[in-house]
C-alpha positions, 0 to 999 in steps of 0.5 A, a space after each residue: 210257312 217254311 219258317 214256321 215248320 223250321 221254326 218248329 222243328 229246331 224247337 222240337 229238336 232242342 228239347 229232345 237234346 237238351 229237354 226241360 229246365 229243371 223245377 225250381 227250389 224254393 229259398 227256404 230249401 236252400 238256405 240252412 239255419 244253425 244256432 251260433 255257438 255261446 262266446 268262450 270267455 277263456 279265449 278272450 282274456 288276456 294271456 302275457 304268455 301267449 303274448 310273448 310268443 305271438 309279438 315276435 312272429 309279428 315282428 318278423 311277418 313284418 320284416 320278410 
């Protein structure tokens, strides 16, 4: 019987420091949905001059 009421009270006691869990939420509370965004085609062609400055940072990252 003493392990039951110490049993008890230990319960008693946790829940009065640390109380209940709190109610869980739901996925779809959690996740947020957005609309991708359209390609650029501007940004995909080619440019020989954007070219000529990205080359050489290369070349260096490679060497250091």
């Amino acid at each position: 019987m003493e392990d039951r009421n110490a049993q008890d009270s230990g319960s008693a006691m946790r829940r009065a420091r640390f109380g209940a869990l709190p109610e869980r939420i739901a996925y779809e509370d959690m996740a947020e949905t957005k609309s991708a965004s359209p390609r650029d085609p501007a940004r995909d062609t080619y440019d020989p001059e954007g070219m000529r400055n990205l080359l050489p940072c290369l070349a260096w990252d490679l060497v250091l």
